[in-house]
VOKEGU-747913 format. One record per atom (N, C-alpha, C): residue number from 1; x, y, z; atom name. Coordinates in steps of 0.1 Angstrom, whole numbers. Example, Ala and Ser with C-alpha at 12.3 -4.5 7.8 and 13.67 -1.06 7.14 Angstrom:
BEGIN
seq=1; px=132; py=-57; pz=78; atom=N
seq=1; px=123; py=-45; pz=78; atom=CA
seq=1; px=132; py=-33; pz=78; atom=C
seq=2; px=128; py=-22; pz=71; atom=N
seq=2; px=137; py=-11; pz=71; atom=CA
seq=2; px=129; py=0; pz=79; atom=C
This chain:
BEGIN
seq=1; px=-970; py=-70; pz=-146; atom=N
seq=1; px=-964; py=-57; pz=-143; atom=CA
seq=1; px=-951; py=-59; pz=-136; atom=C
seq=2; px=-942; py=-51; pz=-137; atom=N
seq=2; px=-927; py=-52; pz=-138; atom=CA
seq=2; px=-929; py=-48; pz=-121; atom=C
seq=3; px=-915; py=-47; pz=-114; atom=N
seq=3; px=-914; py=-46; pz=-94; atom=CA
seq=3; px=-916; py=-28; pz=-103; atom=C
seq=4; px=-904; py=-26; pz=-113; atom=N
seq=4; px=-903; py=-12; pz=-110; atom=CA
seq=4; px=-916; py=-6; pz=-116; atom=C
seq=5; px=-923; py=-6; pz=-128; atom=N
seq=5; px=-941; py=-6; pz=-126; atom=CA
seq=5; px=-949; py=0; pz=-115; atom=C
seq=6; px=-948; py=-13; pz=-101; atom=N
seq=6; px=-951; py=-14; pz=-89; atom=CA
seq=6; px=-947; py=-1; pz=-82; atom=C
seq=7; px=-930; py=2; pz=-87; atom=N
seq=7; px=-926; py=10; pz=-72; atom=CA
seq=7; px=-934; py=27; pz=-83; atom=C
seq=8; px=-930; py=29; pz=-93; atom=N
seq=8; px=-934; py=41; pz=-102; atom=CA
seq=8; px=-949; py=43; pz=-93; atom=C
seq=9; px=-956; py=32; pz=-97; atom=N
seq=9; px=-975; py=30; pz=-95; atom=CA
seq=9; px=-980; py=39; pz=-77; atom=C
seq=10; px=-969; py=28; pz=-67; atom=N
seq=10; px=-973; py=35; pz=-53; atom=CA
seq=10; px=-967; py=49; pz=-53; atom=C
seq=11; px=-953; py=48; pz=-60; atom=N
seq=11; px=-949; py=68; pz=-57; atom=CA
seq=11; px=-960; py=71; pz=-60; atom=C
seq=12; px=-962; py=70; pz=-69; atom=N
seq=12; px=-972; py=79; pz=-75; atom=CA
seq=12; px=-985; py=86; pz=-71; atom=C
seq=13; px=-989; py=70; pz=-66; atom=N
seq=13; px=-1005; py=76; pz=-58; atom=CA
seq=13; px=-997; py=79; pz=-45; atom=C
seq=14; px=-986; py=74; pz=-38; atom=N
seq=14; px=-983; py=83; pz=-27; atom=CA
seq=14; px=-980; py=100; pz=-24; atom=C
seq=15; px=-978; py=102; pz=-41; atom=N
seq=15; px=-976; py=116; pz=-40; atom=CA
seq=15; px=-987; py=122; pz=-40; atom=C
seq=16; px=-996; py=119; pz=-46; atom=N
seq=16; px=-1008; py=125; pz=-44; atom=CA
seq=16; px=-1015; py=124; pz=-37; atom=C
seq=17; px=-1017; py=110; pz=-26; atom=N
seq=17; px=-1020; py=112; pz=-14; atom=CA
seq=17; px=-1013; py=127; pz=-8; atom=C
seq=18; px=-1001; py=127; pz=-5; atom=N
seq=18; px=-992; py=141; pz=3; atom=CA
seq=18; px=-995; py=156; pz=-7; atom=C
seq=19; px=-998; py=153; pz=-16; atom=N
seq=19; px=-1008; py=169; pz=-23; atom=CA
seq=19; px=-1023; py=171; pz=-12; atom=C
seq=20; px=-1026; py=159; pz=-15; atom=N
seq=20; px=-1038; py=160; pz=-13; atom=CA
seq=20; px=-1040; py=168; pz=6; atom=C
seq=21; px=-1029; py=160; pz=14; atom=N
seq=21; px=-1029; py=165; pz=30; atom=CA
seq=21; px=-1022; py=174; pz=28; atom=C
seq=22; px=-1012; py=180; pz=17; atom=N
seq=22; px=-1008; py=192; pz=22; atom=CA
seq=22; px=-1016; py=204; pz=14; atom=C
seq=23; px=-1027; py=201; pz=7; atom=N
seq=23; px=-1040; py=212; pz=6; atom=CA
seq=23; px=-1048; py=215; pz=14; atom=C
seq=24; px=-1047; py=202; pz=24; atom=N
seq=24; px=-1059; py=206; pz=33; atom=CA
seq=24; px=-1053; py=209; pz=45; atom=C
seq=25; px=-1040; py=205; pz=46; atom=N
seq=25; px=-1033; py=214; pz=61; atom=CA
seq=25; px=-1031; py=229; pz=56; atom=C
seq=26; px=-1028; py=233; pz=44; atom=N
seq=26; px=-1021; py=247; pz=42; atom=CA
seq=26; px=-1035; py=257; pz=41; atom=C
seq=27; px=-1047; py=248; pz=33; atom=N
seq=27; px=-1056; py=253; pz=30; atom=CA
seq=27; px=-1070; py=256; pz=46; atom=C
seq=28; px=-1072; py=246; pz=46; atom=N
seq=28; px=-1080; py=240; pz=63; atom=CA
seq=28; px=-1075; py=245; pz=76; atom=C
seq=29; px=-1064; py=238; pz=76; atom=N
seq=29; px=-1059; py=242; pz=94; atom=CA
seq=29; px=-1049; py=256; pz=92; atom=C
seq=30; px=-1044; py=263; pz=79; atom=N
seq=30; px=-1036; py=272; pz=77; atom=CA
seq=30; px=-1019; py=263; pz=83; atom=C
seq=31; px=-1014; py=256; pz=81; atom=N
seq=31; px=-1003; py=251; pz=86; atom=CA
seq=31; px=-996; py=251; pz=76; atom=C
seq=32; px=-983; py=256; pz=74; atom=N
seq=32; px=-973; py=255; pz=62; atom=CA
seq=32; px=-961; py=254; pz=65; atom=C
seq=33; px=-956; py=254; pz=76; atom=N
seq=33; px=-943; py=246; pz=74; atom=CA
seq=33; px=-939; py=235; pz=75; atom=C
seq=34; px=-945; py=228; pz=86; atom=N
seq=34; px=-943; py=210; pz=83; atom=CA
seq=34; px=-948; py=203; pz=74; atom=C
seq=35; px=-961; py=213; pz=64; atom=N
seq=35; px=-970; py=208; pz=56; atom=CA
seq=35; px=-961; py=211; pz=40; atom=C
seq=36; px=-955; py=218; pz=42; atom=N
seq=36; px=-946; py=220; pz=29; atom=CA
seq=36; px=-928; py=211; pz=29; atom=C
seq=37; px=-929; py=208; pz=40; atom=N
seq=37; px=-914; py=201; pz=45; atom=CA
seq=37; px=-925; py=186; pz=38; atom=C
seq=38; px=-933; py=178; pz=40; atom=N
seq=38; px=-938; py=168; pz=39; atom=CA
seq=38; px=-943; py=166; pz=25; atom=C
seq=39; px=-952; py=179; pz=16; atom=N
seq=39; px=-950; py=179; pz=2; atom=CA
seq=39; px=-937; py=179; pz=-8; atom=C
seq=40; px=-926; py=182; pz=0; atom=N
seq=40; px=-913; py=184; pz=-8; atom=CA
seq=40; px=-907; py=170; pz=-9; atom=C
seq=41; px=-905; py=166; pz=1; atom=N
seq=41; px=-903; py=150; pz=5; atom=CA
seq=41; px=-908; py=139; pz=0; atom=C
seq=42; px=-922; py=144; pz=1; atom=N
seq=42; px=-930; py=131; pz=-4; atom=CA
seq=42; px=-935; py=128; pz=-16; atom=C
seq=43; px=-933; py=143; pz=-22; atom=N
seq=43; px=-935; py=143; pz=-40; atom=CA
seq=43; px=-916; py=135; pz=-46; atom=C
seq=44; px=-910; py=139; pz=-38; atom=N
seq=44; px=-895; py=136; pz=-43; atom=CA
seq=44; px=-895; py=125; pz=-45; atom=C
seq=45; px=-904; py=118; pz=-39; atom=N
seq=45; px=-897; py=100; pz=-42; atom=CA
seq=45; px=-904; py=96; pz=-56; atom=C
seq=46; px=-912; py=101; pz=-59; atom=N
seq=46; px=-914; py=96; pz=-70; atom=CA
seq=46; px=-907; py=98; pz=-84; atom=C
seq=47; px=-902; py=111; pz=-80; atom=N
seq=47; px=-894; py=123; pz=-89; atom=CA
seq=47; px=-881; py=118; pz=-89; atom=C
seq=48; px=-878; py=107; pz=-78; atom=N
seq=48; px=-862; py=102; pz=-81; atom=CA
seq=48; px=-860; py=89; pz=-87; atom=C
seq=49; px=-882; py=81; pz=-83; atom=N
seq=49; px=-879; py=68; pz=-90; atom=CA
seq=49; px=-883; py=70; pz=-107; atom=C
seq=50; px=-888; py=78; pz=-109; atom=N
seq=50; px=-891; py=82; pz=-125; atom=CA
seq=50; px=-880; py=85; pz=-128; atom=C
seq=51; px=-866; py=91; pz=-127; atom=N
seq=51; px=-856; py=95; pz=-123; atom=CA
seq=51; px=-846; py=85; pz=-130; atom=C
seq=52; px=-851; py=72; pz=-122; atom=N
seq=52; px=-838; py=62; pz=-120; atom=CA
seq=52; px=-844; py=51; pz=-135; atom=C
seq=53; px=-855; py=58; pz=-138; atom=N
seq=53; px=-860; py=48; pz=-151; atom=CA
seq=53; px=-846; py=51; pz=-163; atom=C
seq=54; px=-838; py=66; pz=-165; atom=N
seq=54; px=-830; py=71; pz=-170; atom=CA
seq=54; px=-815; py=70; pz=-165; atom=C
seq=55; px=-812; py=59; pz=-155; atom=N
seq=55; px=-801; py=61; pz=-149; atom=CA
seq=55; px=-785; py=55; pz=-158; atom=C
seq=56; px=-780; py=67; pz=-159; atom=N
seq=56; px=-769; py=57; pz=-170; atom=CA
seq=56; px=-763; py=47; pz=-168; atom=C
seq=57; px=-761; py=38; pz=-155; atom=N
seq=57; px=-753; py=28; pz=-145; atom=CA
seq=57; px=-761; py=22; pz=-139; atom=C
seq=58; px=-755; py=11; pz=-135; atom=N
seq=58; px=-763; py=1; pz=-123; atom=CA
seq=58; px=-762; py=11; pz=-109; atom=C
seq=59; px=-749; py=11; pz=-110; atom=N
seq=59; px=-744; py=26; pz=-99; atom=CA
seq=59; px=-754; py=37; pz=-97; atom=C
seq=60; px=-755; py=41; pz=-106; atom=N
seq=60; px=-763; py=55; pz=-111; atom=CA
seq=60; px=-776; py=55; pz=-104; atom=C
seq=61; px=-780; py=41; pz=-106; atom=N
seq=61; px=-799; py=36; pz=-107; atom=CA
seq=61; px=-794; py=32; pz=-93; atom=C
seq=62; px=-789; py=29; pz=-84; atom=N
seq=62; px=-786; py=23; pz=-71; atom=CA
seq=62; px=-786; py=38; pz=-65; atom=C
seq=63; px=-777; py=48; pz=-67; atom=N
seq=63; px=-783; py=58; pz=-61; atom=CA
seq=63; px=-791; py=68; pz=-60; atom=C
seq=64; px=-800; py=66; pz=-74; atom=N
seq=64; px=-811; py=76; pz=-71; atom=CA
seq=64; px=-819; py=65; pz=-65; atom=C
seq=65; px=-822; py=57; pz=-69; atom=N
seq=65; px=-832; py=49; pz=-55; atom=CA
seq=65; px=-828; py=54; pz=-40; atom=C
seq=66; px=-813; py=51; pz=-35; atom=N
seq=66; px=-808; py=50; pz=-25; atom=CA
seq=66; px=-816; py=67; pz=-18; atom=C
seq=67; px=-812; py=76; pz=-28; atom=N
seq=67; px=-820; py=93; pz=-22; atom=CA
seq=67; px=-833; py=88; pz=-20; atom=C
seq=68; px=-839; py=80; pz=-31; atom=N
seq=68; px=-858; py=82; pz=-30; atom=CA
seq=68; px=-859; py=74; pz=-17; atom=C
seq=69; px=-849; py=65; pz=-11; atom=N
seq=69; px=-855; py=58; pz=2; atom=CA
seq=69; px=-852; py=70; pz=12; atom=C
seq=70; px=-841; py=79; pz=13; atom=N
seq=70; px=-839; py=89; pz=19; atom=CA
seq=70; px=-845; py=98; pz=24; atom=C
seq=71; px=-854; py=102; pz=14; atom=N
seq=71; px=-868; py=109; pz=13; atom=CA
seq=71; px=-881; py=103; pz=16; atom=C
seq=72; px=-881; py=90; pz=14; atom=N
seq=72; px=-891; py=82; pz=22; atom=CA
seq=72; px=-885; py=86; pz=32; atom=C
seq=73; px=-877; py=80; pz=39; atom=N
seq=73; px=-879; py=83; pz=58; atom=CA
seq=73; px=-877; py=93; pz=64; atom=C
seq=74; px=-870; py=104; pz=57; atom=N
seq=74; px=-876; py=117; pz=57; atom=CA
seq=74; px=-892; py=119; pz=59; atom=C
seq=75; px=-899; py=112; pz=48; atom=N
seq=75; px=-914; py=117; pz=50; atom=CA
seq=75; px=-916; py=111; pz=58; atom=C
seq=76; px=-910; py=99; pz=65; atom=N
seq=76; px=-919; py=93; pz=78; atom=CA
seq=76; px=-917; py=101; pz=90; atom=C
seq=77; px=-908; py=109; pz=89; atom=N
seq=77; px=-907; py=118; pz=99; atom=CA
seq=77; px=-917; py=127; pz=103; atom=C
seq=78; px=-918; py=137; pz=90; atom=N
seq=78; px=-929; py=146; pz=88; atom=CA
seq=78; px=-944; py=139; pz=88; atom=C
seq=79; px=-947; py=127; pz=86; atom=N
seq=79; px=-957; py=122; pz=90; atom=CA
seq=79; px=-962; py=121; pz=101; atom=C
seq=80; px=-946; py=115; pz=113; atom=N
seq=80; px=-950; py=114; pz=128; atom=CA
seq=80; px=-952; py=127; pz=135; atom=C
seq=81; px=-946; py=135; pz=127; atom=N
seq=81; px=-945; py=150; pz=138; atom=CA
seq=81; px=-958; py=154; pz=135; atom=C
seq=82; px=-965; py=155; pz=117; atom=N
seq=82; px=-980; py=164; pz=121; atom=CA
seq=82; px=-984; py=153; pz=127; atom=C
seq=83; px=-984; py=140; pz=129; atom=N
seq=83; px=-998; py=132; pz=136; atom=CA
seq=83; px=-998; py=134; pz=156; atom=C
seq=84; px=-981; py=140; pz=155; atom=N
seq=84; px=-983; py=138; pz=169; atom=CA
seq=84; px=-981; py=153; pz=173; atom=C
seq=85; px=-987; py=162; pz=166; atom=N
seq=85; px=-985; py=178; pz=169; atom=CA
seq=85; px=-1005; py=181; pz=162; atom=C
seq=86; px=-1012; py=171; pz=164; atom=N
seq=86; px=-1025; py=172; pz=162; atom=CA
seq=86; px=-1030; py=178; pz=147; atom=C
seq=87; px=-1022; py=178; pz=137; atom=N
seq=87; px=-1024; py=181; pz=126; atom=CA
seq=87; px=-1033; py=171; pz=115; atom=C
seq=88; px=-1025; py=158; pz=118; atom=N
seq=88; px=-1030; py=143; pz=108; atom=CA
seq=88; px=-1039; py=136; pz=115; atom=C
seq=89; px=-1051; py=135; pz=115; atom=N
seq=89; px=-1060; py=128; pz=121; atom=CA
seq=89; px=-1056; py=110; pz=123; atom=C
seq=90; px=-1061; py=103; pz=131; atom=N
seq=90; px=-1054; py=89; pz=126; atom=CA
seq=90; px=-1057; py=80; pz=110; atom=C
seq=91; px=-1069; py=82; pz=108; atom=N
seq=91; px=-1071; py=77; pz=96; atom=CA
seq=91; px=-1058; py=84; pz=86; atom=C
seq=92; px=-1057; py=97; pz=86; atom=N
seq=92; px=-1051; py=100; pz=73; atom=CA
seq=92; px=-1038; py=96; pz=79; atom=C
seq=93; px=-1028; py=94; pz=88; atom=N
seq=93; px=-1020; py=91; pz=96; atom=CA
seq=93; px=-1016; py=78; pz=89; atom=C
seq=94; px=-1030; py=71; pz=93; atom=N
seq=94; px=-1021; py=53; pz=92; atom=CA
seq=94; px=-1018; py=47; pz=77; atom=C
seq=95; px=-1030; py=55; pz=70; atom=N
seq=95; px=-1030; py=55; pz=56; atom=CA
seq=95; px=-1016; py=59; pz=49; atom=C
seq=96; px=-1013; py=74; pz=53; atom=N
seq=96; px=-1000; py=77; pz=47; atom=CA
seq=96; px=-988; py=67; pz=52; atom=C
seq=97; px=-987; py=66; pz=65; atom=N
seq=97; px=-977; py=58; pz=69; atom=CA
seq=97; px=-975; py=42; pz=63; atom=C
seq=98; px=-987; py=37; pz=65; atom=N
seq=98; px=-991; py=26; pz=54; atom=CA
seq=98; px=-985; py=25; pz=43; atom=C
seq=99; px=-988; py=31; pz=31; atom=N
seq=99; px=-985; py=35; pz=18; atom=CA
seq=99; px=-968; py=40; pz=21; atom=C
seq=100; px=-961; py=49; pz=31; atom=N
seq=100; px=-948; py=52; pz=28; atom=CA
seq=100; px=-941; py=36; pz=35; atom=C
seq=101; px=-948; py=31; pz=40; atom=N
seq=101; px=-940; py=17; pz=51; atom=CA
seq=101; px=-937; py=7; pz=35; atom=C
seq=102; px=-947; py=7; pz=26; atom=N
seq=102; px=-945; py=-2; pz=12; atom=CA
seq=102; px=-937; py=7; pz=4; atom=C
seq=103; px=-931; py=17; pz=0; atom=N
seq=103; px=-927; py=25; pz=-6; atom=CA
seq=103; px=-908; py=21; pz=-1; atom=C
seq=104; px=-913; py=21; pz=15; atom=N
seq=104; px=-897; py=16; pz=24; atom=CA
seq=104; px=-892; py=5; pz=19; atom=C
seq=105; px=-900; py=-4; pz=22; atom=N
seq=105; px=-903; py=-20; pz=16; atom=CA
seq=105; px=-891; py=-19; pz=3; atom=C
seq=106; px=-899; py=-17; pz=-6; atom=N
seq=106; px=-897; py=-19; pz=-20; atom=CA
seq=106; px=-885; py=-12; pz=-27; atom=C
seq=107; px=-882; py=-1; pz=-23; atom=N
seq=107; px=-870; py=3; pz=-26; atom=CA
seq=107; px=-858; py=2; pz=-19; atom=C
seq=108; px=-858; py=-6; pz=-4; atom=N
seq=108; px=-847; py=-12; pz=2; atom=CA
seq=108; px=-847; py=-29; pz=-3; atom=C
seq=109; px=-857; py=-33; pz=-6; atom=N
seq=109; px=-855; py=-46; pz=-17; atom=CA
seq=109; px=-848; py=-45; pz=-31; atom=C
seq=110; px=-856; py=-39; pz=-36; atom=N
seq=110; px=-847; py=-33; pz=-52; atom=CA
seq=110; px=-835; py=-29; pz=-50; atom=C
seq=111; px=-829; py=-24; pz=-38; atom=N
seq=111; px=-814; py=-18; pz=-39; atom=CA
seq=111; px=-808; py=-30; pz=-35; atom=C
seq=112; px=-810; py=-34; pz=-27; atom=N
seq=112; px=-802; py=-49; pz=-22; atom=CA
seq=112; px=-802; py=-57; pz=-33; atom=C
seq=113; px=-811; py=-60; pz=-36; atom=N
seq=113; px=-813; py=-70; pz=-48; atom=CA
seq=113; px=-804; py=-69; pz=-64; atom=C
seq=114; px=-805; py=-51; pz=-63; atom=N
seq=114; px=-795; py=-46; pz=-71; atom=CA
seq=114; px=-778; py=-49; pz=-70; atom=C
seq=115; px=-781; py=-46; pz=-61; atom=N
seq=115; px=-768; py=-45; pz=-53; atom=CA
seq=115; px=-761; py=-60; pz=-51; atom=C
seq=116; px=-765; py=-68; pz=-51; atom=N
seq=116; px=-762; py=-84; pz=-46; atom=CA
seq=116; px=-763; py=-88; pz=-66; atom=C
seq=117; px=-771; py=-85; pz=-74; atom=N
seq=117; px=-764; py=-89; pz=-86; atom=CA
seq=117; px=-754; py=-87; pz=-90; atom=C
seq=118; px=-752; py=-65; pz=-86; atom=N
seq=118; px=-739; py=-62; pz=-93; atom=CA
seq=118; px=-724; py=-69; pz=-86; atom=C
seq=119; px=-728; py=-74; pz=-72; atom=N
seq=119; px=-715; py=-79; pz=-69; atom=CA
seq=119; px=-714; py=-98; pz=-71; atom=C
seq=120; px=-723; py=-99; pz=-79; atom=N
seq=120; px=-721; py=-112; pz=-88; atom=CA
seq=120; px=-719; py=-113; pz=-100; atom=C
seq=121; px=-716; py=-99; pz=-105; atom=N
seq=121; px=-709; py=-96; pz=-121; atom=CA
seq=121; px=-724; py=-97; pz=-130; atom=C
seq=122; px=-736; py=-99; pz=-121; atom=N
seq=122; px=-749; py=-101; pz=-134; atom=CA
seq=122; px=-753; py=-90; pz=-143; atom=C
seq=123; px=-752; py=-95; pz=-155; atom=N
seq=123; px=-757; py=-86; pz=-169; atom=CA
seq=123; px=-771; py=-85; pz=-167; atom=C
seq=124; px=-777; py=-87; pz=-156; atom=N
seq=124; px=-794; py=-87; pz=-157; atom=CA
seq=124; px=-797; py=-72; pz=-157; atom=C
seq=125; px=-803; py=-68; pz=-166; atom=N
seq=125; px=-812; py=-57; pz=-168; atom=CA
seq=125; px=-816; py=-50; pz=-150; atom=C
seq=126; px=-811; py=-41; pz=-146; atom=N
seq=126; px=-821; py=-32; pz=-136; atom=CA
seq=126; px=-829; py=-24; pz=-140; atom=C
């Protein structure tokens, strides 16, 4: 399985981890605005790395990554605030932050890595 495989694979279940907490915050605790600020965010990353599978440029594909890390740390925001405004229990807490910490990981690797080919003139496939 390819890195970008990998990164598609965790958006992915990371998004639906963040469906999943923003059903049971909007639904359970009735909370909807940090719970809809954290759905919008945290579904995006996947939506910009499926995104960058179509990117016309190395450029192109360097910056929709560069938004989906943006939106990662965006979501790690909205993660800290409901955990520390008593909304995110800690299990679901370390779990999400977990899963968005690899998500950080991997697409500040891939852009560097992108990034250090293209300023070596590499024809390597991104």
């Amino acid at each position: 399985m390819s890195v970008k495989n990998i990164l598609q694979e965790k958006s992915f279940e990371f998004a639906l981890a963040v469906v999943c907490v923003y059903k049971f915050l909007k639904f359970q605790e009735k909370e909807f605005v940090l719970s809809k600020q954290l759905l919008r965010s945290g579904t995006a990353i996947g939506a910009l790395i499926r995104e960058s599978e179509h990117a016309q440029s190395r450029p192109d594909f360097i910056h929709k990554l560069s938004i989906a890390l943006k939106e990662s740390n965006e979501t790690d925001y909205w993660i800290d605030l409901l955990y520390k405004s008593d909304y995110l229990n800690k299990i679901d807490y370390e779990s999400l932050k977990q899963k968005n910490l690899e998500l950080l990981k991997l697409l500040t690797s891939i852009i560097k890595s992108t990034k250090a080919n293209s300023a070596r003139g590499s024809n390597q496939e991104y």
